[in-house]
DSSP file (Angstrom, degrees, kcal/mol; ACC not computed):
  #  RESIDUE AA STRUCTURE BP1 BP2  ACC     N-H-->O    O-->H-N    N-H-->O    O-->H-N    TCO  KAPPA ALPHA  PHI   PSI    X-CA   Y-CA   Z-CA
    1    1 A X              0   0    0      0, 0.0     2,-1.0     0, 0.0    75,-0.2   0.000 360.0 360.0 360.0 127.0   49.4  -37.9   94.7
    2    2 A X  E     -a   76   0A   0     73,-4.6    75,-1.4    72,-0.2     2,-0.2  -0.615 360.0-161.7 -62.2  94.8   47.2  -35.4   96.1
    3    3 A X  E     -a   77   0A   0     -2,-1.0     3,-0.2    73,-0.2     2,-0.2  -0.742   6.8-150.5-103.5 153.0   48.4  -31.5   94.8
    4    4 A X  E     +a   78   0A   0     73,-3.5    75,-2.5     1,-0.2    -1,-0.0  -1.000  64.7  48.9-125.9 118.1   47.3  -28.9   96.6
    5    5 A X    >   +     0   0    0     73,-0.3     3,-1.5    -2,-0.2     2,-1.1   0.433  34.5 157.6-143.0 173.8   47.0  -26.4   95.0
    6    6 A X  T 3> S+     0   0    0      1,-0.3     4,-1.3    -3,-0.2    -2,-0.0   0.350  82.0  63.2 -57.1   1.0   45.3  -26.0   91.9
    7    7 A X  H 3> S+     0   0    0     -2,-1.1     4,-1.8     3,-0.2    -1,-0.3   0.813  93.3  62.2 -98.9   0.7   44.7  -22.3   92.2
    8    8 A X  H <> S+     0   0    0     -3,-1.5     4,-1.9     2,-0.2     5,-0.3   0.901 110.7  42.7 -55.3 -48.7   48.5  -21.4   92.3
    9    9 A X  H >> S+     0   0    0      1,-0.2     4,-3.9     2,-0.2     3,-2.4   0.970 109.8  53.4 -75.9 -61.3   48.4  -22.9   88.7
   10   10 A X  H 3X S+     0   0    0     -4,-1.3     4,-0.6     2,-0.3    -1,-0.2   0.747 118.1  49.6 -42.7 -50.2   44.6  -20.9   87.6
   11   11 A X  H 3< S+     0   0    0     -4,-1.8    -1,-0.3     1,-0.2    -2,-0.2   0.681 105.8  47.3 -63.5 -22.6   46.9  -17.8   88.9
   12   12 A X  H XX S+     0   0    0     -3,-2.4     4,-2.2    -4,-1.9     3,-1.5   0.898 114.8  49.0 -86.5 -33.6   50.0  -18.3   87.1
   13   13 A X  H 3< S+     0   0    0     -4,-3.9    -2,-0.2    -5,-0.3     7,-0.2   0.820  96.4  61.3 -82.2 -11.9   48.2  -18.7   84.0
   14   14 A X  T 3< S+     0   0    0     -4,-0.6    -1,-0.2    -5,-0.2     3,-0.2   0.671 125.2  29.3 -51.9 -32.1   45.8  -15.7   84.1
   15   15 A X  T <4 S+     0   0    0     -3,-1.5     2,-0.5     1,-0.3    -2,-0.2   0.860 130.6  43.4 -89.6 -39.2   49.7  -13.9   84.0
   16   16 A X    ><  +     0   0    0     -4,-2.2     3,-0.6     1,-0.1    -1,-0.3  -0.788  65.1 162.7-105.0  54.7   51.3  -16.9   82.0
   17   17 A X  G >  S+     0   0    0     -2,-0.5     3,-1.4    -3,-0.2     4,-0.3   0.751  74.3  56.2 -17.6 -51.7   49.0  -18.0   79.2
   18   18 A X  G 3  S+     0   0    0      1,-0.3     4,-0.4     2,-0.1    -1,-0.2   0.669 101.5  69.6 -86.0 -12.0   51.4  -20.0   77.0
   19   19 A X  G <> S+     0   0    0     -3,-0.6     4,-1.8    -7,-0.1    -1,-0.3   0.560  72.1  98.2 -72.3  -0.3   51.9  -22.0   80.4
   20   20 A X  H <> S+     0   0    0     -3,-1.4     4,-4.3     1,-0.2     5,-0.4   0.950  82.8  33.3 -53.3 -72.8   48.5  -23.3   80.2
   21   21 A X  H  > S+     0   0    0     -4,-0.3     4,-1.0     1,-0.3    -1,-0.2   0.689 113.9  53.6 -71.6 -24.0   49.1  -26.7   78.8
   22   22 A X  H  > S+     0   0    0     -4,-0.4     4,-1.5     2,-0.1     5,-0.4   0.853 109.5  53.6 -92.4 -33.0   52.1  -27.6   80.1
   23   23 A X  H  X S+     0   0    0     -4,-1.8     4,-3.9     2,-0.2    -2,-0.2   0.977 108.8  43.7   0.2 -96.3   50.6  -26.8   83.4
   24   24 A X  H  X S+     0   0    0     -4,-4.3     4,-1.7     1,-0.2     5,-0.4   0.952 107.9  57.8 -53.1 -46.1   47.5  -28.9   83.2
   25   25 A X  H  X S+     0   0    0     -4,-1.0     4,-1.0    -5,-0.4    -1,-0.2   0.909 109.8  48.4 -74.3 -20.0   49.5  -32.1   81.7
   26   26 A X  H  X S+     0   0    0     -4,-1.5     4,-5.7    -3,-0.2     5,-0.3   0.949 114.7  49.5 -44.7 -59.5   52.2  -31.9   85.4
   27   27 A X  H  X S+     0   0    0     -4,-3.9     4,-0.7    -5,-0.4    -2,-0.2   0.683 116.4  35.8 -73.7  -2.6   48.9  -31.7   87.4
   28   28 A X  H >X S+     0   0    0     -4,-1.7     4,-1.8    -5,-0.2     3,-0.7   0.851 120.1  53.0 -98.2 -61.7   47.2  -34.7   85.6
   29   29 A X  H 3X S+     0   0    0     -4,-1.0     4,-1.1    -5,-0.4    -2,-0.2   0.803 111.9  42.0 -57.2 -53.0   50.4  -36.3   85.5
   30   30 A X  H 3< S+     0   0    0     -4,-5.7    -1,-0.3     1,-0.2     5,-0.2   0.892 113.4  50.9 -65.2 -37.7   51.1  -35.9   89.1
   31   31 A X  H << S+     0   0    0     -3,-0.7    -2,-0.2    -4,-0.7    -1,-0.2   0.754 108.3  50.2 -74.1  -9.5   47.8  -36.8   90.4
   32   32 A X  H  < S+     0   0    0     -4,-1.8    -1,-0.2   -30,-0.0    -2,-0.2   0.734 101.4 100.6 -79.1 -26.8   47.6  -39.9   88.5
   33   33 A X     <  -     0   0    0     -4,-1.1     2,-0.5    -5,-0.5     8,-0.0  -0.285  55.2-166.3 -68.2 147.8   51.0  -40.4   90.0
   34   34 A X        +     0   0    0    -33,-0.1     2,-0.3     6,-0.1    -1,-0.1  -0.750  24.7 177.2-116.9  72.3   52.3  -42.8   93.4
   35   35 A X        -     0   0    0     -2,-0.5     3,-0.1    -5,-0.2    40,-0.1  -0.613  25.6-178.0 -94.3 169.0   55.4  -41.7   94.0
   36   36 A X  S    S-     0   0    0     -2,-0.3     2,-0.2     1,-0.3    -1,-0.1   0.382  72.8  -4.2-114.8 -21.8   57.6  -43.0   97.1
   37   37 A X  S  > S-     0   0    0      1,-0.2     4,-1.1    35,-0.1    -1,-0.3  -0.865  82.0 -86.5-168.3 171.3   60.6  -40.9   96.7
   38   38 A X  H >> S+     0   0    0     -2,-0.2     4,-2.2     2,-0.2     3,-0.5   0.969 126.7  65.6 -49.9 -62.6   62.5  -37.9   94.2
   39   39 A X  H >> S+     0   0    0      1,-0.3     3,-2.7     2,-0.2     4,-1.1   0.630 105.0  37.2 -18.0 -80.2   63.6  -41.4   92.4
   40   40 A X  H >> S+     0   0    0      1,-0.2     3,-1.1     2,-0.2     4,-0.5   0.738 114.2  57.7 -56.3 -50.3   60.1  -42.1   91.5
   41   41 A X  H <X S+     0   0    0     -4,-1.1     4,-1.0    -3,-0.5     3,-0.3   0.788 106.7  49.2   5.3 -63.4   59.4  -38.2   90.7
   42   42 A X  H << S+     0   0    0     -3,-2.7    -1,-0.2    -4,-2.2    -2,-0.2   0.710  90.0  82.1 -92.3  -6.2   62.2  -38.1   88.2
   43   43 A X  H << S+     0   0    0     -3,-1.1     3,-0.3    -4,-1.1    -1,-0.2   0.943 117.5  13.7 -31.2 -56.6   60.7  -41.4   86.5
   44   44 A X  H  < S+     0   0    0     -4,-0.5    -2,-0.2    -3,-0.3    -1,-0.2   0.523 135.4  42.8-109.4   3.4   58.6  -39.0   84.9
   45   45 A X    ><  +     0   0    0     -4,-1.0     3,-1.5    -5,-0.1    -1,-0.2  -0.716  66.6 176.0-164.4  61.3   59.7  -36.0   85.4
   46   46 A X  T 3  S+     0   0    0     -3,-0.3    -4,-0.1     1,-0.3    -3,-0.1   0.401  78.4  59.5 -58.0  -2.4   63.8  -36.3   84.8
   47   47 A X  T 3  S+     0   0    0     11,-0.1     2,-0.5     2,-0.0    -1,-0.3  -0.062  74.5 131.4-117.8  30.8   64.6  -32.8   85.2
   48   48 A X    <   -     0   0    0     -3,-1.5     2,-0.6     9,-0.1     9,-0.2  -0.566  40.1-162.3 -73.5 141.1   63.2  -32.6   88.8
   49   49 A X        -     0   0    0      7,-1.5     2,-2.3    -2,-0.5     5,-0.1  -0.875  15.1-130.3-127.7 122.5   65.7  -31.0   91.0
   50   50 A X        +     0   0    0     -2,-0.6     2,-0.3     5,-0.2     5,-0.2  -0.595  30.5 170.7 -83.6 121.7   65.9  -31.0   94.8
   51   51 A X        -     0   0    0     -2,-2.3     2,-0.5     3,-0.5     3,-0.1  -0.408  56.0 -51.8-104.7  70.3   66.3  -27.7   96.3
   52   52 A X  S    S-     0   0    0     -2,-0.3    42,-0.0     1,-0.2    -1,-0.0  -0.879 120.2 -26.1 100.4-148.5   66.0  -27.3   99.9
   53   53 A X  S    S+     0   0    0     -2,-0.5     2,-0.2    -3,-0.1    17,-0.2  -0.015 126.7  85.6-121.3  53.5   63.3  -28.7  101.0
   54   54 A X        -     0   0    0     15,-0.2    -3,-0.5    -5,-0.1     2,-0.3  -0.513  63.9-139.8-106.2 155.0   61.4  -28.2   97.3
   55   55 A X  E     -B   68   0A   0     13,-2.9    13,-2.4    -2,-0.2     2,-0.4  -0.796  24.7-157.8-119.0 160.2   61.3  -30.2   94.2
   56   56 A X  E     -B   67   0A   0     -2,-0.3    -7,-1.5    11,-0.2     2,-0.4  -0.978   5.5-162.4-130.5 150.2   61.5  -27.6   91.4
   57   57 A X  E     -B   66   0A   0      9,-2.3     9,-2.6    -2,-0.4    -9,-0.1  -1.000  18.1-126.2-136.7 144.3   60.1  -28.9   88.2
   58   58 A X  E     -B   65   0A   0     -2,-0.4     2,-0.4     7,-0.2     7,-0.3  -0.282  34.0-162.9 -73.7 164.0   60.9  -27.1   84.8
   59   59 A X  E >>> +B   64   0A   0      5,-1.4     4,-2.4    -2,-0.1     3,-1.2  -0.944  61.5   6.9-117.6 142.1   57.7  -26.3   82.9
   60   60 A X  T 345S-     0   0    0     -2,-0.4     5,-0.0     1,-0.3   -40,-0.0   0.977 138.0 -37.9  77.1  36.5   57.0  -25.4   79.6
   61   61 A X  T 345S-     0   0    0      1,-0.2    -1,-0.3    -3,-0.1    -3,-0.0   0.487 110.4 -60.3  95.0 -40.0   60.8  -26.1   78.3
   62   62 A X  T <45S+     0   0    0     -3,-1.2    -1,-0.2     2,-0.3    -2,-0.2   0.550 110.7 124.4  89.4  51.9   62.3  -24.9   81.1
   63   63 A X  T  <5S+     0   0    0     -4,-2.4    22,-0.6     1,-0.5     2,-0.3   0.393  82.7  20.4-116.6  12.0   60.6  -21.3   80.5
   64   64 A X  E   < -B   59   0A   0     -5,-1.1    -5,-1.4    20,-0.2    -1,-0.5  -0.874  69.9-140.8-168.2 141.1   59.0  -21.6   84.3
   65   65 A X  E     -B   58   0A   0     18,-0.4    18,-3.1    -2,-0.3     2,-0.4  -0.668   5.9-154.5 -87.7 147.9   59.7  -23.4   87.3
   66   66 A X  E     -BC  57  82A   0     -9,-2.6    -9,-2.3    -2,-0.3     2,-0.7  -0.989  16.3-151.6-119.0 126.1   57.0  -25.0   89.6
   67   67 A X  E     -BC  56  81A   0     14,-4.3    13,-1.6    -2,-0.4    14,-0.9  -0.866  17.2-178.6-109.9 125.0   58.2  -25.4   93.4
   68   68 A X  E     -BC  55  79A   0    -13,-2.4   -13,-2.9    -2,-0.7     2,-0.3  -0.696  30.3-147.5-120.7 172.1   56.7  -27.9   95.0
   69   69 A X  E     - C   0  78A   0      9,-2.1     9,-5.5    -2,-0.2     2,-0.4  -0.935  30.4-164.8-126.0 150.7   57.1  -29.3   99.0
   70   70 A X  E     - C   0  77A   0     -2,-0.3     2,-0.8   -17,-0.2     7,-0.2  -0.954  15.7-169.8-145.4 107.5   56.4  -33.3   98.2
   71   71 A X  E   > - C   0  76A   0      5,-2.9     5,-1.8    -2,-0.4    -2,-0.1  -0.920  10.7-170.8 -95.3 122.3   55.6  -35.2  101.7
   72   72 A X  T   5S+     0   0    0     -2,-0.8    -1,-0.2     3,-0.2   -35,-0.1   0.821  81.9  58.3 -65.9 -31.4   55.8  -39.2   99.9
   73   73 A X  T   5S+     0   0    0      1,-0.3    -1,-0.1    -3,-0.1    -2,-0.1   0.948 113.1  31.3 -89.1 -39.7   54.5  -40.6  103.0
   74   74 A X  T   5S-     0   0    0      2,-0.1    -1,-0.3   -72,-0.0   -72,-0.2   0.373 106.9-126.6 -90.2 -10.8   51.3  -38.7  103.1
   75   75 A X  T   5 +     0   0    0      1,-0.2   -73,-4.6   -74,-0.1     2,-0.4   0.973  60.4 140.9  59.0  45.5   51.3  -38.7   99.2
   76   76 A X  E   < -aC   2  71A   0     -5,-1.8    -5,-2.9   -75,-0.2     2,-0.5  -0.992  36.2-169.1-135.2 137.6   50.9  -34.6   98.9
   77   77 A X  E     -aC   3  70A   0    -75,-1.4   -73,-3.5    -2,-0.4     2,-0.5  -0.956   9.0-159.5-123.3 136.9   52.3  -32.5   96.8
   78   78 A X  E     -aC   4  69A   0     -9,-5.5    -9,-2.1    -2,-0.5   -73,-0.3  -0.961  16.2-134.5-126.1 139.6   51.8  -28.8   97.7
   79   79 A X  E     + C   0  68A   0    -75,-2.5   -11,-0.2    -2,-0.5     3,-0.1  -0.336  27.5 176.2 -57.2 143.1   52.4  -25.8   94.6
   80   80 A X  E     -     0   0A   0    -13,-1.6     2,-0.2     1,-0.3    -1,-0.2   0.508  57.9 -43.9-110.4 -32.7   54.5  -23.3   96.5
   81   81 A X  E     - C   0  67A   0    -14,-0.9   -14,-4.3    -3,-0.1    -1,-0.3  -0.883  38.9-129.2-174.1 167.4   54.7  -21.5   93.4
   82   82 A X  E     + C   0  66A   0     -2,-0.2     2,-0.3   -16,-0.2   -16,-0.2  -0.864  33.9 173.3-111.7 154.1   55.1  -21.0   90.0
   83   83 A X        -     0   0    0    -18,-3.1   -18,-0.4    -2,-0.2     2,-0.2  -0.895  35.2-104.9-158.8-160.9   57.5  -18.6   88.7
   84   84 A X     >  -     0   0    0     -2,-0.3     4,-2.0   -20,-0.2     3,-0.4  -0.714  49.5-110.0-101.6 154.3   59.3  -17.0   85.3
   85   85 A X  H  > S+     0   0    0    -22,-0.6     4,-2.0     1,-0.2    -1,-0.1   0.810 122.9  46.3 -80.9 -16.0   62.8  -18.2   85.2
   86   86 A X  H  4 S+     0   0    0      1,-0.2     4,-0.4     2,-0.2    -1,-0.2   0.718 106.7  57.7 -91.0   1.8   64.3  -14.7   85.9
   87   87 A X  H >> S+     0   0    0     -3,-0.4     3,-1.0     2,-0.2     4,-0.5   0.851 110.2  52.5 -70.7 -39.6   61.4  -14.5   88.9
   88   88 A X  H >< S+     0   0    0     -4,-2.0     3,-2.4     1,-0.3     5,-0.3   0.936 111.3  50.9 -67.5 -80.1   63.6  -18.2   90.0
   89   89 A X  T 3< S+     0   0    0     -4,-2.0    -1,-0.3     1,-0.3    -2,-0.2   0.182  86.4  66.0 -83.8  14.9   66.4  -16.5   89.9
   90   90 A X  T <4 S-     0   0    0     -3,-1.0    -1,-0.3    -4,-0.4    -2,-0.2   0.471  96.7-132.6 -61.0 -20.8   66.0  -13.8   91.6
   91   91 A X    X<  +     0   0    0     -3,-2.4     3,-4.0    -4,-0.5     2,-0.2  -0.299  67.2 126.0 100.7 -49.5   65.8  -16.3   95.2
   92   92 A X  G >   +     0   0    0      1,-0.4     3,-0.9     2,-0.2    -4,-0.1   0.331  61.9  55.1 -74.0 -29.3   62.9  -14.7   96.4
   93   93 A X  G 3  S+     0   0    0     -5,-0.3    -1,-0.4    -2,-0.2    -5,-0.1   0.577  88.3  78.8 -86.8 -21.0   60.8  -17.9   96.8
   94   94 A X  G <         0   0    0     -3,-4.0    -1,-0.2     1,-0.2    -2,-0.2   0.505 360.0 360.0 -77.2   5.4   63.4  -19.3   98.9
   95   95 A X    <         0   0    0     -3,-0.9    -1,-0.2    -4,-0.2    -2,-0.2   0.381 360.0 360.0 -98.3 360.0   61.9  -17.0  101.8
């Protein structure tokens, strides 16, 4: 999978430090990855959640969400953001 991109991540962790590592090991994980579908998604990544038209992926524990928009056919995952879990639940990333 192509993600696009990597400077959402270089910004949340300049705020987000302790997100660092769990970070980087999504984005190697996902770019190593060929997925086809969510199915294939949650192969490695069992707590992926459709939202909308997002995937949201826990980070870290579930102490941050990553929202991604995931075209299979074109094999792109795009960051929409990362965010703190009371920044997710505030909605605000669903505009």
């Amino acid at each position: 999978m192509h993600v696009i991109s990597y400077k959402a991540i270089r910004e949340f962790v300049e705020l987000n430090a302790d997100a660092e590592t769990s970070l980087r090991a999504w984005y190697k994980a996902v770019s190593k990855a060929v997925w086809s579908s969510l199915v294939d998604a949650r192969q490695e990544f069992p707590h992926a959640d459709p939202v909308g038209d997002y995937t949201v992926f826990n980070i870290k524990g579930n102490h941050y969400r990553l929202i991604a928009e995931i075209n299979y056919k074109s094999k792109i995952v795009f960051v929409r953001g990362i965010y703190t879990h009371a920044e997710y639940d505030q909605g605000k990333w669903k505009k």
